[in-house]
N, C-alpha and C positions, 0 to 999 in steps of 0.2 A: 759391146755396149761401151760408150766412151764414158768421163765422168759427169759429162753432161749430160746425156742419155739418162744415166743412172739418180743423179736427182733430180729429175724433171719427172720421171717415173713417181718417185718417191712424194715429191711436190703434189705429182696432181692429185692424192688420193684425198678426200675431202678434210679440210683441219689439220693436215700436216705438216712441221712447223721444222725449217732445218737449225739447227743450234749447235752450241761449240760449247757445250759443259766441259771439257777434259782439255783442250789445248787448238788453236786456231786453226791448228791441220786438220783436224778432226771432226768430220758432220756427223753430225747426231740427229736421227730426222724423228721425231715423235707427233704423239696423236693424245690428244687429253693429256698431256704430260707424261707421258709412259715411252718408251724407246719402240721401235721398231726396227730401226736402220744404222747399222754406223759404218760409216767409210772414212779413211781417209782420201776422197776424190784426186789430190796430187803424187799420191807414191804410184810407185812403178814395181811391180803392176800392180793393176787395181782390184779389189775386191771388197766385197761389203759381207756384212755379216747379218742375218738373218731370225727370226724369232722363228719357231716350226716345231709341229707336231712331233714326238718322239720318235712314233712308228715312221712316218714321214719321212724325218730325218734321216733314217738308217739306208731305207730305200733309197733315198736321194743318193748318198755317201757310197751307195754299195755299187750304182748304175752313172755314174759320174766321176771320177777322178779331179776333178774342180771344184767337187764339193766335199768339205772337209770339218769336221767338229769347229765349232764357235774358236775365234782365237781367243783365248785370255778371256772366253764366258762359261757358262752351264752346257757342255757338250750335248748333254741330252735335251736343251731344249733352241739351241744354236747352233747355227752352221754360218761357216764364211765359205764365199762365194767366188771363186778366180773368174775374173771376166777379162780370159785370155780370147775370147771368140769363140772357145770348143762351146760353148752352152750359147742354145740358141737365144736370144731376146726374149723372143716370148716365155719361154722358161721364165726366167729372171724376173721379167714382169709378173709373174704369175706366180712366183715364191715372195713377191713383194708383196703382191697386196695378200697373199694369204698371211706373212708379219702383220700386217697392219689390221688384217680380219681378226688374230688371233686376239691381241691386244684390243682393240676396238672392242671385241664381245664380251671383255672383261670392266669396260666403263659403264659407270651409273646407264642406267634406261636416259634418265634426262641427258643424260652426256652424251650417248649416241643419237637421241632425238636432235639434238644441236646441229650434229653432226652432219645428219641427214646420211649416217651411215644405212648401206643396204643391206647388209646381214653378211654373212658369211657365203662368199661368192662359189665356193667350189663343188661340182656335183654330187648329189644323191646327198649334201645336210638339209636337214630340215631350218 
């Protein structure tokens, strides 16, 4: 996934907004104001950091060697992501929008009605 790939992913999730809170390298991509994404898209290499279920997490970390505790976040609820190629895209998209699921299910009802968010995408949630 290139850096372009990787925010354009991020972009299209509905209300997702990329911002530079921390320094101009730095994309910060949120949703209602809340984080889901941060990359710096110009270091070499590239990698984004994730919001993700605990359990989740572990499994990711334990069947990927590219997926590694949040840098510099809450390990147990962050992972950063090497996007050297060994993980497929669709992974990566599909750990995106589950950040952006997790977060999203945590805004007001009106704020997801805004949104036109769809609920939480992953199988067997209610």
């Amino acid at each position: 996934m290139t850096p372009q790939q990787l925010a354009t992913a991020c972009l299209a999730l509905n209300g997702s907004l990329e911002t530079f809170p921390f320094n101009p390298e730095t994309s910060v991509f949120k949703v209602g104001g809340k984080i889901f994404a941060i990359s710096a898209l110009d270091a070499r290499p590239l990698t984004v950091s994730l919001k993700c279920e605990p359990e989740l997490a572990l499994r990711l970390r334990a069947a990927h060697p590219a997926i590694t505790g949040g840098w510099h976040l809450n390990k147990r609820h962050w992972n950063t992501v090497l996007l050297d190629g060994s993980l497929p895209d669709a992974l990566v998209r599909e750990m995106i929008e589950d950040s952006y699921d997790l977060v999203a299910a945590k805004l007001p009802r009106a704020q997801q009605l805004l949104l036109d968010w769809p609920g939480d995408r992953r199988p067997g949630t209610p």
